[in-house]
SEBA-724283 format. One record per residue: x, y, z of N, C-alpha, C, CB in turn; residue number from 1. Coordinates in Angstrom, 1 decimal. Glycine has a CB too. Example, Ala and Ser with C-alpha at 12.3 -4.5 7.8 and 13.67 -1.06 7.14 Angstrom:
BEGIN
{atom {13.2; -5.7; 7.8}; {12.3; -4.5; 7.8}; {13.2; -3.3; 7.8}; {11.3; -4.5; 9.0}; 1} {atom {12.8; -2.2; 7.1}; {13.7; -1.1; 7.1}; {12.9; 0.0; 7.9}; {14.1; -0.6; 5.7}; 2} 
This chain:
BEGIN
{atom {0.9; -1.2; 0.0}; {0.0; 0.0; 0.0}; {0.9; 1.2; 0.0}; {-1.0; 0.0; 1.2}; 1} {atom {0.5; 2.2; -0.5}; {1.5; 3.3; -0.9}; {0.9; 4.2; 0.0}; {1.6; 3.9; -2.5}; 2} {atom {2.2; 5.3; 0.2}; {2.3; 6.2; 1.3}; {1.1; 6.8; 1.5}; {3.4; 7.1; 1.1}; 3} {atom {0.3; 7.9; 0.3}; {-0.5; 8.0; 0.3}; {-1.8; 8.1; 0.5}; {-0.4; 7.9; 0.2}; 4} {atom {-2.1; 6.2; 0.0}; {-3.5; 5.2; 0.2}; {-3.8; 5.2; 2.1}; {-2.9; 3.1; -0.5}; 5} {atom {-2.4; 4.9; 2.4}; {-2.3; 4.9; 4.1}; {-2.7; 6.0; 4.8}; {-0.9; 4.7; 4.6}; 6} {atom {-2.2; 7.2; 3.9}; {-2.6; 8.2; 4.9}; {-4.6; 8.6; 4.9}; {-1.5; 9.6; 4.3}; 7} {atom {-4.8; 8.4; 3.2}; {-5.9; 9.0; 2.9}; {-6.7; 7.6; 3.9}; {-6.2; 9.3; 1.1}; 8} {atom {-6.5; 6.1; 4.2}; {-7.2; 5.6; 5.0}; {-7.3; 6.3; 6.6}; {-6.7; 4.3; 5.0}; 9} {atom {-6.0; 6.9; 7.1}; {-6.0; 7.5; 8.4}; {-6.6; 8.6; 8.5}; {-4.8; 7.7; 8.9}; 10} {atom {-6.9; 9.4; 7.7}; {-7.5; 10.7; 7.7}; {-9.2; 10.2; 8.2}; {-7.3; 11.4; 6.1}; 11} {atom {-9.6; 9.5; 6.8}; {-11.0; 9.1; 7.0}; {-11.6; 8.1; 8.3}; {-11.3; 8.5; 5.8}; 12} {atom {-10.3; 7.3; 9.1}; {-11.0; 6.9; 10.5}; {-10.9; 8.3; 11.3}; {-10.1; 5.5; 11.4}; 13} {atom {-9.7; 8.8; 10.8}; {-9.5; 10.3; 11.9}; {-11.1; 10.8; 12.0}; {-8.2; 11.8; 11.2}; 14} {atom {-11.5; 11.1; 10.5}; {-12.5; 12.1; 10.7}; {-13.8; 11.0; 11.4}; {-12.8; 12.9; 9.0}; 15} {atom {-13.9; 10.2; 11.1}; {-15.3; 9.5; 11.6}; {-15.0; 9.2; 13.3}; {-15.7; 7.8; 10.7}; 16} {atom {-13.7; 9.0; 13.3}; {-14.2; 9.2; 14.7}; {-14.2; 10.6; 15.3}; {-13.6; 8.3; 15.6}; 17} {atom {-13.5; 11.8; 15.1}; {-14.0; 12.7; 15.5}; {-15.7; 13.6; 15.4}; {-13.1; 13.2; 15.1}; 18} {atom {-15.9; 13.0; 14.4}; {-17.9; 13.4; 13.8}; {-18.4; 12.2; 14.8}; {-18.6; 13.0; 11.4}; 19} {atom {-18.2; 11.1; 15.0}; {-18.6; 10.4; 16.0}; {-18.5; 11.0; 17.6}; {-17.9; 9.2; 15.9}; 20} {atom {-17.3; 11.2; 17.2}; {-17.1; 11.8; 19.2}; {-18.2; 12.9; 19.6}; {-15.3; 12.7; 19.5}; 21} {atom {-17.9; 13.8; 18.2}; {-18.9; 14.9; 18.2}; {-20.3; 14.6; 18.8}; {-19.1; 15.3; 16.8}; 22} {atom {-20.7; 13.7; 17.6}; {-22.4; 13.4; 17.8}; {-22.7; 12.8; 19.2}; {-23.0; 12.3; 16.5}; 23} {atom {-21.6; 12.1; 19.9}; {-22.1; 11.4; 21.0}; {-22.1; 12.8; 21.8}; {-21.1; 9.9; 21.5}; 24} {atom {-20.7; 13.8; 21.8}; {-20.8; 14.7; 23.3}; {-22.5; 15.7; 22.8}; {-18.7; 16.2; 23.6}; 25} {atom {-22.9; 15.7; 21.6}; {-24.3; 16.2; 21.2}; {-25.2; 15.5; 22.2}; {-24.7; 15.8; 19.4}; 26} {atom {-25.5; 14.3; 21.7}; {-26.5; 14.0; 22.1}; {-26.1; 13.3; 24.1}; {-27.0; 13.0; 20.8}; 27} {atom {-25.2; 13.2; 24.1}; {-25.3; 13.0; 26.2}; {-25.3; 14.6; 26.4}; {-23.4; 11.9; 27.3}; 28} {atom {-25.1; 15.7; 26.1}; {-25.6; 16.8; 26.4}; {-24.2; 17.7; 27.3}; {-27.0; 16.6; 27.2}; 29} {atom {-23.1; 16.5; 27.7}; {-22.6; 17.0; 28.8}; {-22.9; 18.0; 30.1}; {-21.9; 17.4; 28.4}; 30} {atom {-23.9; 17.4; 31.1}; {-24.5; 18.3; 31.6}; {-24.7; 19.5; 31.3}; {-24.2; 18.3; 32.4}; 31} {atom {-25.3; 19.9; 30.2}; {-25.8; 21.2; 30.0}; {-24.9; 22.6; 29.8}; {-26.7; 21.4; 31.0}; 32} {atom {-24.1; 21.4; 29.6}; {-23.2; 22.5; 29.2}; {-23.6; 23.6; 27.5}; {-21.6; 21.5; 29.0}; 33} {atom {-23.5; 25.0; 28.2}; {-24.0; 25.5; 26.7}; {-22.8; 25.4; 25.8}; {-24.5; 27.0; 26.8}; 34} {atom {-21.8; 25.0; 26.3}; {-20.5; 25.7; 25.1}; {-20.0; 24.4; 24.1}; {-18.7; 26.4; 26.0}; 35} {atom {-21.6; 23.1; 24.2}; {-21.0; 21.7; 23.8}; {-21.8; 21.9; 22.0}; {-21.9; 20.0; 25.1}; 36} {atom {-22.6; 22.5; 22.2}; {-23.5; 22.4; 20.6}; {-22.2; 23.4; 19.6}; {-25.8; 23.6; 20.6}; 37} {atom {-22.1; 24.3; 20.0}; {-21.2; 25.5; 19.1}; {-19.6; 24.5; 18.4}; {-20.6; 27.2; 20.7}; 38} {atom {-19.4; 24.1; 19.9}; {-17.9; 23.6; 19.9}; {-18.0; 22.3; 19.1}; {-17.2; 23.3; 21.5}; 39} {atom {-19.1; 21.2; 19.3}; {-19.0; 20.5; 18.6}; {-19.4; 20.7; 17.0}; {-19.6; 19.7; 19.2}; 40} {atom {-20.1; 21.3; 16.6}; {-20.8; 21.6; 15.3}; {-19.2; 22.2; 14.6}; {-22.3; 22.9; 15.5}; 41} {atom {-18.3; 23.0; 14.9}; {-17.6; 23.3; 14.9}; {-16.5; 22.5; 14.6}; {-17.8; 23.8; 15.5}; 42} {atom {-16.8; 21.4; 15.5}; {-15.8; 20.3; 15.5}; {-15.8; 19.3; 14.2}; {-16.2; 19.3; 16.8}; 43} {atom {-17.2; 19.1; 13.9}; {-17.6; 18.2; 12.9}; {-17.4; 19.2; 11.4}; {-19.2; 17.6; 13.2}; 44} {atom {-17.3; 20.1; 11.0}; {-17.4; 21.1; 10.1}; {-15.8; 20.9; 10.3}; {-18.4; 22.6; 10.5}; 45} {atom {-15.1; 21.2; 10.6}; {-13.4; 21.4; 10.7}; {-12.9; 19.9; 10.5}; {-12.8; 22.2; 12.3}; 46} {atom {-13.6; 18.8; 10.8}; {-13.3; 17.4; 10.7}; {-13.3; 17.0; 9.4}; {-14.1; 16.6; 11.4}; 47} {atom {-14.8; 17.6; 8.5}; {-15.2; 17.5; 7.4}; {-14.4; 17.8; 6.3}; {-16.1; 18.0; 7.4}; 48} {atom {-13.8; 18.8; 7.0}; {-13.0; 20.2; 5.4}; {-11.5; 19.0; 5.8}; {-12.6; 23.2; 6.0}; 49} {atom {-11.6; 18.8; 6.5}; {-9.7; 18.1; 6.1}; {-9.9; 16.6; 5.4}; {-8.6; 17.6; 8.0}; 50} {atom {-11.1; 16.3; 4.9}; {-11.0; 15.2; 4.1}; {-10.6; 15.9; 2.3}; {-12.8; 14.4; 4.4}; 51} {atom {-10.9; 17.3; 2.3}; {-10.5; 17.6; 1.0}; {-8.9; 18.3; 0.5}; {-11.5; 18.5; 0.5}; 52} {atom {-8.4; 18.0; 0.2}; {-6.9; 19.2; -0.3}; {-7.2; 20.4; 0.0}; {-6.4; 19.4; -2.0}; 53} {atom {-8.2; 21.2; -0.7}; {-8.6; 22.7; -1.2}; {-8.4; 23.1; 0.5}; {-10.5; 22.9; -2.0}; 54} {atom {-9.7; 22.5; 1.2}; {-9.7; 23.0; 2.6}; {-9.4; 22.5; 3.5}; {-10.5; 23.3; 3.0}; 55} {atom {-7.9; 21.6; 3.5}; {-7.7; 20.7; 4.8}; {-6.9; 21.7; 5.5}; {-7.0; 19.2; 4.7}; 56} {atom {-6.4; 22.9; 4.8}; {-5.5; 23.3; 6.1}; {-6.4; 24.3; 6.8}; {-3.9; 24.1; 5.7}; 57} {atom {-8.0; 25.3; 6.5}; {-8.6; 25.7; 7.2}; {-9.2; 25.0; 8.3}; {-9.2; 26.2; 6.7}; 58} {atom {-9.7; 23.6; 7.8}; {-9.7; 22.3; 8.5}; {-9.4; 21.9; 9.6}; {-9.1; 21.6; 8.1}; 59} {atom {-8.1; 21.9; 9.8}; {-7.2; 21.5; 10.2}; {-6.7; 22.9; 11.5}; {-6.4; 21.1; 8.9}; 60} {atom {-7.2; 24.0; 10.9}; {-7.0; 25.0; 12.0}; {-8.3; 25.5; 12.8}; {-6.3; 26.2; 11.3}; 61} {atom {-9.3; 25.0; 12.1}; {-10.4; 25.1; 13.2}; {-10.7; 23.8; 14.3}; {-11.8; 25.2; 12.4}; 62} {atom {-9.9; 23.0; 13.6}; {-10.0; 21.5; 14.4}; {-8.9; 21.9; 16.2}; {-8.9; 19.9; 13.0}; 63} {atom {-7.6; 22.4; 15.2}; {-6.8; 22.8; 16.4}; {-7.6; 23.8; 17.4}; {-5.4; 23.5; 15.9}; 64} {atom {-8.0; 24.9; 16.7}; {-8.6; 26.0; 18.0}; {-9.7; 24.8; 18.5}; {-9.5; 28.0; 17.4}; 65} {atom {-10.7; 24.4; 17.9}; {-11.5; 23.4; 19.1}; {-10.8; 22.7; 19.6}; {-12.5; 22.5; 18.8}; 66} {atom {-9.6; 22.0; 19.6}; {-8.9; 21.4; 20.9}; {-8.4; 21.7; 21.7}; {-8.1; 20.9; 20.8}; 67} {atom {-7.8; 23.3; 21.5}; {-7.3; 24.0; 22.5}; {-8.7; 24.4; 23.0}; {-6.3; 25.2; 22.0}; 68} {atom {-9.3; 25.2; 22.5}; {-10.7; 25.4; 24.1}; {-11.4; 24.5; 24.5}; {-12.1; 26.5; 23.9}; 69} {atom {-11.1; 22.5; 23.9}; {-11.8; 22.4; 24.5}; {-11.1; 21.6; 26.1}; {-12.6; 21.9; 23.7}; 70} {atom {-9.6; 21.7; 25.6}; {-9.1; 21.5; 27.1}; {-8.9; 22.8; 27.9}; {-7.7; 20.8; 27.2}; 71} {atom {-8.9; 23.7; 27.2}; {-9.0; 25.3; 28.3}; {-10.4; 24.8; 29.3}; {-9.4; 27.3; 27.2}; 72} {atom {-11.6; 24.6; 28.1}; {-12.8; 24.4; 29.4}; {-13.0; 23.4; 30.3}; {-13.9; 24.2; 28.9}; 73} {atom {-12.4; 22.2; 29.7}; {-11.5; 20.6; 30.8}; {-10.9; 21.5; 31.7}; {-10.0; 19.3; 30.1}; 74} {atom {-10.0; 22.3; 31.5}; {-9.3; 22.1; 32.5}; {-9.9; 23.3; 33.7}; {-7.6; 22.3; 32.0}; 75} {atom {-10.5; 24.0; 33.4}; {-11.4; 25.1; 33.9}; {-12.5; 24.3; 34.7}; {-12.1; 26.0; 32.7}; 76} {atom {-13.1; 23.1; 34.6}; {-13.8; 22.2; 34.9}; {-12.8; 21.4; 36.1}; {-14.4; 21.4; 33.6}; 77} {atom {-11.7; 21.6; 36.3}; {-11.0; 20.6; 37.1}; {-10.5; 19.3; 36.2}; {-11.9; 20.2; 38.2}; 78} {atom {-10.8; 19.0; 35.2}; {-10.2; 17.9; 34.0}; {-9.0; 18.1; 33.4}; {-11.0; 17.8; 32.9}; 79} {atom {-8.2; 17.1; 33.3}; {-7.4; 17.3; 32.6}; {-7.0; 16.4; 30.8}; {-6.6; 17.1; 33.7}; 80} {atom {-8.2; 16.2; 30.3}; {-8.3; 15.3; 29.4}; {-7.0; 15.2; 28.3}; {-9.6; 15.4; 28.8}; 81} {atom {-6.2; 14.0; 28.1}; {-5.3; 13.9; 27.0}; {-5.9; 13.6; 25.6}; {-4.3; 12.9; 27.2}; 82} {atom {-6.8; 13.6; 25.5}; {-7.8; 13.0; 24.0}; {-7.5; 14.3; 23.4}; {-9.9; 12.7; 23.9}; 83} {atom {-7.5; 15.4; 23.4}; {-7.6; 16.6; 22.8}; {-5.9; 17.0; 22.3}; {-8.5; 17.6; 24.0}; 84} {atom {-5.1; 17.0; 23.2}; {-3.5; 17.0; 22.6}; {-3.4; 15.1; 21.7}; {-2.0; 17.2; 24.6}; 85} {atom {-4.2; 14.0; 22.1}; {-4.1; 13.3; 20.8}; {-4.4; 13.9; 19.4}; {-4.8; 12.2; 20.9}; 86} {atom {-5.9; 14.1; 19.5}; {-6.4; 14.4; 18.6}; {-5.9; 15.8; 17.8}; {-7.6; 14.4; 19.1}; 87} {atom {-5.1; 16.8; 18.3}; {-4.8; 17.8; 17.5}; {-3.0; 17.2; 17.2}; {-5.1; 19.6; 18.4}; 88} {atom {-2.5; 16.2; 17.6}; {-1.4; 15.8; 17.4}; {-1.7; 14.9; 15.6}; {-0.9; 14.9; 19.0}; 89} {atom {-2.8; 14.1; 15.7}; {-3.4; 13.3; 14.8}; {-3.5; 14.8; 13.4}; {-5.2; 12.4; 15.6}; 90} {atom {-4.4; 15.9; 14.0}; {-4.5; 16.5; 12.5}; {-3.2; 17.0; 12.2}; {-5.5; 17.6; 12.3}; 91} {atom {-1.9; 17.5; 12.8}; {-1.1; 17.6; 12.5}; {-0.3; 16.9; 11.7}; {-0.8; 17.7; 13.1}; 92} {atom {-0.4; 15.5; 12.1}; {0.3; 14.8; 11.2}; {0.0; 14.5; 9.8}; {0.5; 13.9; 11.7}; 93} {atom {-1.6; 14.9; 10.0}; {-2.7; 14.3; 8.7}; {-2.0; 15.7; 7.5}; {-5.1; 14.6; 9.3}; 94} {atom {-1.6; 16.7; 8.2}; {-1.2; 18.0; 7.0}; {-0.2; 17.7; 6.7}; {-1.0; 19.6; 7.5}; 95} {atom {1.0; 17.6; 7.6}; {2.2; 17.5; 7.5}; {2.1; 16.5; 6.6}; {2.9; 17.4; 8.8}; 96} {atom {2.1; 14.8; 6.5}; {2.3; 14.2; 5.5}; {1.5; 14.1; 4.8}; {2.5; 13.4; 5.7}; 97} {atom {0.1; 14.9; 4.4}; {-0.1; 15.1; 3.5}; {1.0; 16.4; 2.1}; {-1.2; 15.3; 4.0}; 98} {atom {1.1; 17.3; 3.3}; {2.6; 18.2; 2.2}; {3.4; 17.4; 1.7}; {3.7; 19.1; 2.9}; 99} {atom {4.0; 16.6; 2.4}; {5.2; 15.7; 2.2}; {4.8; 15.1; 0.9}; {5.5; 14.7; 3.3}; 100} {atom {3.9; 14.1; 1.3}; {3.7; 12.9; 0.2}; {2.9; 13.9; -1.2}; {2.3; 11.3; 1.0}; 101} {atom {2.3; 14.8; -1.2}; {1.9; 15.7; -2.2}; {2.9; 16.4; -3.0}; {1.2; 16.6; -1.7}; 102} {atom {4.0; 17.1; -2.2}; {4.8; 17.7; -2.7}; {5.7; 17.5; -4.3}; {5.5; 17.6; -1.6}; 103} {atom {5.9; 16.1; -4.3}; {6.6; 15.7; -5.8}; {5.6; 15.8; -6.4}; {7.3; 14.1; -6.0}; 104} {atom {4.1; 15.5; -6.3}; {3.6; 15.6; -7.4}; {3.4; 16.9; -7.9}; {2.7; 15.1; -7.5}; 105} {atom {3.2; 18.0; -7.0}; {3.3; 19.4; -7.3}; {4.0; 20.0; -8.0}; {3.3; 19.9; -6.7}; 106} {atom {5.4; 19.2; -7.8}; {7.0; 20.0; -8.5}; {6.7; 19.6; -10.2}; {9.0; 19.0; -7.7}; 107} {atom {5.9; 18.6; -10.0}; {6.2; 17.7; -11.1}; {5.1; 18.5; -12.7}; {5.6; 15.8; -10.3}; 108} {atom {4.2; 19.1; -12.0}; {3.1; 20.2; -12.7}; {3.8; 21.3; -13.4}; {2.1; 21.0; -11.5}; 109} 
């Protein structure tokens, strides 16, 4: 399987399970928390755009700011959750080797 094929498979579990994670903190409500509908909708919309070239790096930077506030509000809550430095560690790498493995073909235009 080529560099690529591998990555475009990791992207697309990346994104389903982040639109999954989404839809579940939707619907358990997180105690009422108001800042869960904005942040998640948000979440799934910025999950979405990094499945395409055009918009994976806006993607990719709305994904990051939802990870950062959503451990600013964890940790404001007394939490300290590591899912969120995974998960913005994961879209990093999804850009980064996407540049990489893209790059020759670009030169190549």
């Amino acid at each position: 399987m080529s560099a690529a094929r591998m990555l475009a498979v990791y992207r697309a579990i990346f994104v389903t399970l982040i639109v999954v994670a989404s839809l579940q903190a939707l619907l358990a409500g997180h105690e009422g928390a108001h800042h869960i509908v904005p942040l998640a909708a948000a979440e799934i919309a910025g999950a979405l755009a990094l499945l395409w070239r055009r918009t994976q790096l806006p993607g990719a930077c709305l994904l990051l700011a939802v990870f950062a506030l959503a451990q600013v509000l964890s940790a404001l809550d007394g939490r300290w959750p590591a899912q969120f430095l995974q998960y913005a560690a994961s879209t990093v790498l999804i850009v980064a080797m996407a540049r990489v493995i893209e790059a020759p073909r670009d030169a190549a235009r």
